[in-house]
C-alpha positions as CSV (number, residue, x, y, z in Angstrom):
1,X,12.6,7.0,-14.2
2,X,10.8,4.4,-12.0
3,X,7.3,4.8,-10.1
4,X,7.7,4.0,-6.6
5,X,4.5,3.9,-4.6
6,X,5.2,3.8,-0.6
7,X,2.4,2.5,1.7
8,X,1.5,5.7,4.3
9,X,-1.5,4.8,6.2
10,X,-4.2,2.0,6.1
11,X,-7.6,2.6,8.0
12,X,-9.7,-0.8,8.4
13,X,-12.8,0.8,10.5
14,X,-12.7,3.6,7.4
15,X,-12.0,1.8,4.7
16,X,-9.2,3.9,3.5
17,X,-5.3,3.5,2.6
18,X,-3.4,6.3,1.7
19,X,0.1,6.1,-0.1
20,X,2.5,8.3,-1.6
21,X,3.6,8.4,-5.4
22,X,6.9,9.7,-6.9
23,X,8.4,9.5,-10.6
24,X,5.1,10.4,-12.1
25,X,3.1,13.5,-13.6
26,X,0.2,14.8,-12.2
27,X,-1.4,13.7,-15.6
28,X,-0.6,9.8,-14.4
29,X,-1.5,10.4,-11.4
30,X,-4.9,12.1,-12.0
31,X,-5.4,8.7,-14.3
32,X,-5.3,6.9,-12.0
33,X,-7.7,9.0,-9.6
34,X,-10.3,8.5,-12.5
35,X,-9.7,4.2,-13.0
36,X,-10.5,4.0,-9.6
37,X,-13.4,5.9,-9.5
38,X,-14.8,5.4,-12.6
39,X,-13.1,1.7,-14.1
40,X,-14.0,-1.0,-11.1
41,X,-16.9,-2.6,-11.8
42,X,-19.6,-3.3,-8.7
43,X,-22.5,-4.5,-8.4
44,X,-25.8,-1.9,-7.3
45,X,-29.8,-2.4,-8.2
46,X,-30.7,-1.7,-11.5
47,X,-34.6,-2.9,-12.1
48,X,-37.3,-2.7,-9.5
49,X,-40.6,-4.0,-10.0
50,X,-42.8,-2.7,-7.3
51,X,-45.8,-5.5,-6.3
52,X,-47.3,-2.9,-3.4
53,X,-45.9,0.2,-2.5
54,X,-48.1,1.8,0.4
55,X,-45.4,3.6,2.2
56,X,-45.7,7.9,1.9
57,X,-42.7,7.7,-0.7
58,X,-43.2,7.3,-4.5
59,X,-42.1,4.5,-6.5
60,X,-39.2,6.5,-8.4
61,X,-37.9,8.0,-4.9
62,X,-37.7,4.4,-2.6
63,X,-36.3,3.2,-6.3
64,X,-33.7,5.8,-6.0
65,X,-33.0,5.2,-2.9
66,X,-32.5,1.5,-3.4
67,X,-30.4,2.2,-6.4
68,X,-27.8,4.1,-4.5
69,X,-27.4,1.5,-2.2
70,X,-23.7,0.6,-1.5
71,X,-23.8,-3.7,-1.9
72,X,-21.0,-5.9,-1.1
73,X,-19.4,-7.5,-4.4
74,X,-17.5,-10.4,-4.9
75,X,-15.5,-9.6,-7.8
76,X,-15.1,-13.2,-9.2
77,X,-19.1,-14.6,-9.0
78,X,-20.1,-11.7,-11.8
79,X,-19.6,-10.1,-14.9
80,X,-20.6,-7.4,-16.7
81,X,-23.0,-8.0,-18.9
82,X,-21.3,-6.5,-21.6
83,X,-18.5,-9.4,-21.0
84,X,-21.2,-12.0,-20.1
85,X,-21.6,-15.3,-21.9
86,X,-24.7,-14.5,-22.4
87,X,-24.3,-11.3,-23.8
88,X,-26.3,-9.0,-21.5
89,X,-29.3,-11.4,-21.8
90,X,-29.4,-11.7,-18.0
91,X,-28.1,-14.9,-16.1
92,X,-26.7,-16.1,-12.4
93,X,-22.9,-14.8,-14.0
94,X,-24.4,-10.9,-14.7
95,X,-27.2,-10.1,-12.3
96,X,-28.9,-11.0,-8.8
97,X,-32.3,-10.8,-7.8
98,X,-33.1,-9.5,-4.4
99,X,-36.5,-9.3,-2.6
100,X,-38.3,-7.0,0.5
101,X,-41.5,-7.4,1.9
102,X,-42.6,-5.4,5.0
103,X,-45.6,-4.3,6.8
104,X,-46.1,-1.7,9.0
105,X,-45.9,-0.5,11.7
106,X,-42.0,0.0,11.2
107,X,-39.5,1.7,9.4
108,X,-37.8,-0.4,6.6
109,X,-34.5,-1.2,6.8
110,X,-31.3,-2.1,4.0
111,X,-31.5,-5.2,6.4
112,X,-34.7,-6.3,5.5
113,X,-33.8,-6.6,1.6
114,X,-33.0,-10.8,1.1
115,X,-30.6,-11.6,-1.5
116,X,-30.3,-14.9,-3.7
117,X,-26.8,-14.5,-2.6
118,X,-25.1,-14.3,0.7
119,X,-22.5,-12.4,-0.4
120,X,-23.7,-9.9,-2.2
121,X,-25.7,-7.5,0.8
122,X,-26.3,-4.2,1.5
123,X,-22.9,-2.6,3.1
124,X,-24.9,-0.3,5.9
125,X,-27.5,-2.7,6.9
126,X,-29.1,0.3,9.2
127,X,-29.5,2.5,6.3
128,X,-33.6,3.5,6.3
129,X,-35.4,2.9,3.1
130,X,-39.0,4.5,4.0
131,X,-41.4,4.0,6.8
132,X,-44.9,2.4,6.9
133,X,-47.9,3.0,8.8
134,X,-50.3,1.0,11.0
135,X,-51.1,-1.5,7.9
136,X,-49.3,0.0,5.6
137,X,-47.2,-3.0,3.2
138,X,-44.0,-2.8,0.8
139,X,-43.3,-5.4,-1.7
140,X,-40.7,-5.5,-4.5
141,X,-38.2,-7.4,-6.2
142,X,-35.1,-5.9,-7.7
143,X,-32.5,-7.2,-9.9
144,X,-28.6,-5.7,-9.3
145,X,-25.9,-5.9,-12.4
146,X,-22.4,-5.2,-12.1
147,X,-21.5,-1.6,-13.8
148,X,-18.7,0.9,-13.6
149,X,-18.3,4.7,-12.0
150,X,-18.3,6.2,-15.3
151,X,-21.7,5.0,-16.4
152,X,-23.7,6.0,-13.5
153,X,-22.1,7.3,-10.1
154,X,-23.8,4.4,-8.4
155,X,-21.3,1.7,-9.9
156,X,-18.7,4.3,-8.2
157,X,-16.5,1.8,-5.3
158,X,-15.1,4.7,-3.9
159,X,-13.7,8.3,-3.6
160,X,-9.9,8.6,-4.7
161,X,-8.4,12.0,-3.9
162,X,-4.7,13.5,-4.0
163,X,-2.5,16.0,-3.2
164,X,1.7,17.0,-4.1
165,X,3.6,16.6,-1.1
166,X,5.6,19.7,-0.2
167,X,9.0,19.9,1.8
168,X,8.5,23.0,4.5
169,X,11.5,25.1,5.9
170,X,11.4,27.5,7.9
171,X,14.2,30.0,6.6
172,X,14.2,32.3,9.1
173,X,12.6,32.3,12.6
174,X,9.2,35.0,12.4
175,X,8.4,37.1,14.9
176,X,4.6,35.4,15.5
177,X,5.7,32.0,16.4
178,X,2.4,31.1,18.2
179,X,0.2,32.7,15.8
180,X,1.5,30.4,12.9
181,X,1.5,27.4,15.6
182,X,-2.4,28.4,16.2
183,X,-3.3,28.9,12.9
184,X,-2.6,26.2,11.0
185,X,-5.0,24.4,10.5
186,X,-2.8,20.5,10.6
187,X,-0.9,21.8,13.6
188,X,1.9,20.4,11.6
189,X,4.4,23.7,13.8
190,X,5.8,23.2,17.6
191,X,8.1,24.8,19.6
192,X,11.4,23.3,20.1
193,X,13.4,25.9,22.7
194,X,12.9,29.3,21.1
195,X,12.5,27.9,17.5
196,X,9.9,27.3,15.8
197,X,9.9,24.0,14.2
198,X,8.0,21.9,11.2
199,X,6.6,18.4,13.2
200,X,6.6,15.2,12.3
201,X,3.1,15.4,10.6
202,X,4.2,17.5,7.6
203,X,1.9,14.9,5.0
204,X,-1.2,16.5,6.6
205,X,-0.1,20.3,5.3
206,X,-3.2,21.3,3.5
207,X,-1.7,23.8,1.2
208,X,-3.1,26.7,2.1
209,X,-0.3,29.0,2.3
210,X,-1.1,30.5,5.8
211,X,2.2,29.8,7.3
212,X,4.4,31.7,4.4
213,X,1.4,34.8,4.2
214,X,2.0,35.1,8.5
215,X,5.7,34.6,8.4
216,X,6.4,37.3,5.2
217,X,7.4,34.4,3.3
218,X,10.0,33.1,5.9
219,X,8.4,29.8,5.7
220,X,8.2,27.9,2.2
221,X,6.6,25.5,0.9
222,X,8.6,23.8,-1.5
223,X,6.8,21.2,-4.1
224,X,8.6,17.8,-3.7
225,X,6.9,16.0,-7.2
226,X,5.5,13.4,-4.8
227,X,2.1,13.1,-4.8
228,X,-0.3,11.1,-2.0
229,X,-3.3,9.1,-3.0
230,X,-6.0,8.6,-0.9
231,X,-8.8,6.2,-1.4
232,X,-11.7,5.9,0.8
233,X,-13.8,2.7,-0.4
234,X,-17.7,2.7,0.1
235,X,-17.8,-0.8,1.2
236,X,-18.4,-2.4,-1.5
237,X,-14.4,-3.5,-2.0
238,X,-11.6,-3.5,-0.1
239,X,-9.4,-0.4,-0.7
240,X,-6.8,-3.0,-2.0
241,X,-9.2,-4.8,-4.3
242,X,-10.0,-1.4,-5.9
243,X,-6.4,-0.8,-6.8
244,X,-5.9,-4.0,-7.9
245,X,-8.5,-4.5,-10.6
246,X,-8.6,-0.9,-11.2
247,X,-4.5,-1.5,-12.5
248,X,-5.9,-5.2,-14.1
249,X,-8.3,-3.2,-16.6
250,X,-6.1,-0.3,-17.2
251,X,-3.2,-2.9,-18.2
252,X,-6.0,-4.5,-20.3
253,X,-7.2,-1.4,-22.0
254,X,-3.6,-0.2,-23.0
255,X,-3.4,-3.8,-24.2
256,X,-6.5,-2.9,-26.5
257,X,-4.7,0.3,-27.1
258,X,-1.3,-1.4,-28.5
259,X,-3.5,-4.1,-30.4
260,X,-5.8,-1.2,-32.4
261,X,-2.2,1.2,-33.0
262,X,-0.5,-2.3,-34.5
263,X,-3.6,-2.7,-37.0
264,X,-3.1,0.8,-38.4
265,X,-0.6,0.9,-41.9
């Protein structure tokens, strides 16, 4: 049986595309929740090395906070350093430096970090990083590598989510039309004459059975062995980007996979 993935929705100002899946298992599917989370590489701060740090925060904490910030990547300006040239040593292909230097009064900004590289930026430029005090001064320098989800939740591009699609059918017509109608949470019911009917919005049923508990079971919810993904990117990628090299390292991997099985007599 073939895979056939259908585009559903795609939300620029989000950053999230949603599409549906058939002629695959959960377990396929659930693999690919876990490459996209977990197998993209991006790019996020790594080192700081803290010249003055006069702000009411700690070192570790405005480092922490610096570390889980979401930076814009371009996927073909770096490496890992695992698959660097120069083997993790540190060069331009592997790591950036980036630089902030404040004084107060003023509350510092994602904004106020420079980079060595245009592209590579914070995403949410208003995001704060501490404040400083009448004289109070900041100054450190950073150095970001690229990394992946499953090392450190920082690398992570995105959150990928799904759900099986169900087919609903209303049997026979309960008694409570408008207390099904009210409470579902989707508002995926309506009225059509005297009927109640299933909408046109029945990919937003949330599964929570209220429908076939209020109708006695007069409603069902029957599983269709289509699933929906849903991936909302950070900012770092594109949703698209993410699915794309996310597929380009899992084909490489099985690759690997095929290579090692071949060696074995």
């Amino acid at each position: 049986m073939s895979i056939k993935v259908e585009l559903i929705s795609k939300e620029e100002k989000k950053s999230r595309i949603s599409f549906s899946i058939s002629g695959a298992g959960v377990g396929y599917i659930n693999t690919l929740r876990r490459l996209f989370m977990a197998e993209v590489p991006v790019i996020a701060i790594e080192e700081i090395t803290f010249k003055n740090n006069e702000s009411g925060l700690y070192d570790e904490i405005v480092a922490n906070r610096l570390g889980l910030l979401p930076l814009t990547t371009d996927l073909k300006s770096y490496n890992l350093q695992a698959d660097c040239k120069c083997k993790g040593k540190g060069c331009a292909r592997c790591q950036l430096v980036m630089t902030l230097k404040a004084k107060g009064p003023c509350t510092v900004y994602a904004s106020d970090i420079k980079s060595k590289d245009p592209k590579v930026k914070p995403v949410f430029p208003k995001t704060p990083i501490t404040r400083l005090l009448e004289g109070q001064e900041i100054e450190f320098s950073a150095v970001a590598i690229m990394g992946l989800g499953k090392e450190h939740t920082k690398w992570s591009p995105c959150l990928a989510y799904y759900k099986e699609l169900v087919e609903i059918k209303v049997d026979k017509q309960p008694d409570n039309k408008e207390q099904i109608i009210e409470r579902c949470p989707p508002k995926i019911f309506k009225m059509k004459g005297d009927n109640i009917v299933v909408g046109d919005n029945v990919n937003a049923c949330l599964l929570c059975n209220e429908c076939v508990e209020l109708s006695s079971g007069k409603i069902k919810l029957n599983p269709t062995k289509e699933y929906l993904m849903t991936i909302e990117s950070w900012g770092q990628l594109e949703p698209e980007e993410i699915v794309q090299e996310a597929m380009n390292n899992y084909d490489k991997q099985l690759g690997e996979f095929v290579e090692l099985v071949a060696k074995i007599k």
